[in-house]
C-alpha positions as CSV (number, residue, x, y, z in Angstrom):
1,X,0.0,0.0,0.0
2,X,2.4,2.3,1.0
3,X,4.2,1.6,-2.7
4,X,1.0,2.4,-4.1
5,X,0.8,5.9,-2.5
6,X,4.3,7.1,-3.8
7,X,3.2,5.9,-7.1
8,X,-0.3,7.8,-6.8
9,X,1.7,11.0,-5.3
10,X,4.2,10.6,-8.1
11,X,1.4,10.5,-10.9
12,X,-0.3,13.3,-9.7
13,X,3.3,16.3,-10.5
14,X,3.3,17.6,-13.3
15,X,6.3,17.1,-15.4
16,X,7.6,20.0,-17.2
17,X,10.2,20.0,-20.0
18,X,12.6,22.6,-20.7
19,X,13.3,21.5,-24.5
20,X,11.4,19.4,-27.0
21,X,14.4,16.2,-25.9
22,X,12.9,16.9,-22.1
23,X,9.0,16.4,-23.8
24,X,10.3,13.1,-24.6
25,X,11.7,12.1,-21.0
26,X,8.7,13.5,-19.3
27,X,6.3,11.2,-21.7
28,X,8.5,8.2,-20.8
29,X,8.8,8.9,-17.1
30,X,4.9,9.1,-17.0
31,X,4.6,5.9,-19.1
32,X,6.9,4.5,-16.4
33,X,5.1,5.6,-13.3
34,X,1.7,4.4,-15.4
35,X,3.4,0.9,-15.6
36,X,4.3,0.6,-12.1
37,X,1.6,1.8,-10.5
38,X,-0.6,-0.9,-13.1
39,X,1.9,-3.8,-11.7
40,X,1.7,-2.6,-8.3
41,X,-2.3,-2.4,-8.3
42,X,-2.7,-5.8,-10.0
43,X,-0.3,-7.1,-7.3
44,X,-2.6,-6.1,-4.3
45,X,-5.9,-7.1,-5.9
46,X,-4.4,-10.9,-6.6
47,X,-5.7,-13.1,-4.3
48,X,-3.5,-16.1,-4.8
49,X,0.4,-16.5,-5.6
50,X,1.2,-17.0,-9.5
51,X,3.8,-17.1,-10.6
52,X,6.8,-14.5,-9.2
53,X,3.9,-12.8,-7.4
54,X,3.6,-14.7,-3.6
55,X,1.3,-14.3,-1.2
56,X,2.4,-14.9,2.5
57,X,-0.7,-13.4,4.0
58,X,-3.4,-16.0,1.8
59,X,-3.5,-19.7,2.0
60,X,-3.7,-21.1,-1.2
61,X,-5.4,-25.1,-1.5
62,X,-5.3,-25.1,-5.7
63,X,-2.2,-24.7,-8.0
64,X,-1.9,-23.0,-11.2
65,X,-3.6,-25.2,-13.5
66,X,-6.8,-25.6,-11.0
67,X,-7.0,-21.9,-9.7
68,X,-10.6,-20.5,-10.0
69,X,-9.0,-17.0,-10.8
70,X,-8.8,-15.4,-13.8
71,X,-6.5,-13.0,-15.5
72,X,-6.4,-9.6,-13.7
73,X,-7.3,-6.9,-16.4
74,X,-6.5,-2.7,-15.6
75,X,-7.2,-0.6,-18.1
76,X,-6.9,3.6,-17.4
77,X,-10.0,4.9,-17.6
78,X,-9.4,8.8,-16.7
79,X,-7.6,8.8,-13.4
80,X,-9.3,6.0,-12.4
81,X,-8.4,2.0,-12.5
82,X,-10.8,-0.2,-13.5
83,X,-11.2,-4.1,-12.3
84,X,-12.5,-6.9,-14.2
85,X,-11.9,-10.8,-13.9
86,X,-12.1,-13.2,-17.3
């Protein structure tokens, strides 16, 4: 969670370049922070361990071929993140 916030904190400055090579830095930088904070969101809503993703917290009685969970999908939607299971 506390990952998370930075991220949140981080996406919300703006990013101002000096020179049309700076434009450039600040579009990657924000596609950067985008990326992380999409990894570290679908980490906390996974329920299970997969893969290089373990839970210590959750007991897990299935493995990966039997799991009754589905691929974790985030798309941006404004400045919101939105859930949804397949």
């Amino acid at each position: 969670e506390e990952t998370k916030a930075t991220l949140d904190a981080l996406s919300r400055k703006r990013l101002r370049a000096v020179d049309p090579s700076g434009f450039i830095d600040c579009c990657t930088t924000r596609n950067m922070i985008d990326t992380a904070r999409f990894i570290v969101t679908a980490a906390l809503l996974r329920e299970e361990s997969r893969g290089a993703h373990v839970r210590t917290d959750v007991t897990q009685d299935w493995d990966n071929q039997t799991s009754p969970f589905g691929h974790t999908i985030l798309t941006r939607i404004g400045a919101t993140i939105e859930r949804r299971r397949n």
